[in-house]
N, C-alpha and C positions, 0 to 999 in steps of 0.2 A: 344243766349239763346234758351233752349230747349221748352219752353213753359211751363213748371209749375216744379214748387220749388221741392228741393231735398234739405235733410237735410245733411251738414257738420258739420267733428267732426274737430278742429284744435287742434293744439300744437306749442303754439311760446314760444321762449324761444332767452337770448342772455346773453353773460359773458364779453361784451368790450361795452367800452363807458354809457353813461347814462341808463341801462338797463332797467328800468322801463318807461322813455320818449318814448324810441323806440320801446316797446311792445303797450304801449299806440297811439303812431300813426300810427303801423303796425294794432293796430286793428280798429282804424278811418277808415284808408282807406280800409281796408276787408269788411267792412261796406258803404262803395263808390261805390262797387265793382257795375256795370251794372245787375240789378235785385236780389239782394243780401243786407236783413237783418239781422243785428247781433241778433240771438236770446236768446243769454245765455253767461257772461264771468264767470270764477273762480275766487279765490281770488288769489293773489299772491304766489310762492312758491320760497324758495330759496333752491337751488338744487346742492350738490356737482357734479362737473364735471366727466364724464367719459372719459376714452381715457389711450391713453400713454402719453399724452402733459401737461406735468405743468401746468397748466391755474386756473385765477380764478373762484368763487362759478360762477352758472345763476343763472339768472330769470325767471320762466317760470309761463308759464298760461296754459288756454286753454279755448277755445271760439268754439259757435255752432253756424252754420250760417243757412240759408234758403236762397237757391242760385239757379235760374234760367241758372245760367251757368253750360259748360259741367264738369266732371271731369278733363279734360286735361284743358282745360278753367282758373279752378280755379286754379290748379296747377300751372299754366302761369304766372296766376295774382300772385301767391304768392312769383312766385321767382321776379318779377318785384317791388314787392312792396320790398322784400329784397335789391335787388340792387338799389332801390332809397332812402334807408336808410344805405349805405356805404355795404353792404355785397359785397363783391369778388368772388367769388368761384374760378376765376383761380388760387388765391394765396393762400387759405386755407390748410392746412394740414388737414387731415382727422383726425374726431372726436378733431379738436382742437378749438381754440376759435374762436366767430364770433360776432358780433355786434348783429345779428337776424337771428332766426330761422323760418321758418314759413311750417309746414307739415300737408299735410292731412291726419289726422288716418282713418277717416269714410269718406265714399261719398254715403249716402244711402244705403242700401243694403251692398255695398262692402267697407270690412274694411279687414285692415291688422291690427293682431295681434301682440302688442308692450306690450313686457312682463316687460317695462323700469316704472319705479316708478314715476319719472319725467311727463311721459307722462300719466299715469294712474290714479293719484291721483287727480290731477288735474279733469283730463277728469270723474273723478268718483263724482266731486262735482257737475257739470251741468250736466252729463248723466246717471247718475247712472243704470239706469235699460236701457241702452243701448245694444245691445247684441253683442259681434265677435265669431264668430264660436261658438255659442250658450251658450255662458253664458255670463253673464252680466258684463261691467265694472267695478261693484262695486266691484264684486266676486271676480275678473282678480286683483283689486287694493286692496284686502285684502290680497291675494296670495303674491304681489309683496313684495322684500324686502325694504320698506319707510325710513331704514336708507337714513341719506343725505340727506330726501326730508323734510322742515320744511314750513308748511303754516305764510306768512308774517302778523301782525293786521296792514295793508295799508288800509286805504281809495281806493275803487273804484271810479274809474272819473266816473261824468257823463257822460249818454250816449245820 
């Protein structure tokens, strides 16, 4: 841990297996994480699939943390928490289906800009006046094309 909290943006999403189970203990345990409170989830979204690969609709979220770990740190943590929830990545196809997704869009300061609907819409209902390269998520997910992206009426688990 670096000694004081830095804000994450995430984006989990999955299209195999119980999709909403596995978002919900992916983000249990992001919430486990060594100096790391969940500060914010979205509400559900079901999202058609991108890629060349047939696959079914996901599920995605997105969730803000407050995280004493480093950036690589968390990134670590993300891909461990995926592969303790059945993800492979030696055996995936690229942009095809996966049980869980788990990405960091923002790590304080530094964000990479994701022009994807999926990831934006989401991320525009807990961050909205967030900013990547200086305009705001809200902005960025009004811009985006939201065909394909439908918000779920799910009950949120408690937290």
């Amino acid at each position: 841990m670096s000694g004081t909290e830095t804000v994450a943006l995430l984006s989990l999403g999955g299209n195999l297996g119980d999709r909403k189970s596995l978002i919900d203990t992916a983000v249990v345990r992001l919430g486990q994480l060594p100096g790391t409170t969940l500060r914010a989830r979205s509400s559900y979204y079901r999202t058609v699939p991108v890629g060349p690969v047939k696959q079914d609709w996901f599920l995605n979220i997105a969730v803000a943390l407050a995280t004493g770990l480093a950036e690589k740190a968390l990134a670590d943590a993300c891909r461990g928490i995926e592969a303790g929830l059945g993800r492979d990545r030696t055996r995936e196809i690229v942009s095809g289906p996966r049980p869980i997704d788990i990405d960091v869009v923002a790590y304080g300061a530094a964000a990479a800009i994701d022009s994807r609907s999926f990831v934006l819409v989401p991320l525009a209902e807990i961050a909205p006046s967030f900013a990547i390269g200086g305009t705001t998520i809200d902005a960025l997910a009004r811009k985006a094309d939201a065909v394909g992206v439908a918000r779920l009426d799910w009950s949120l688990p408690p937290t």
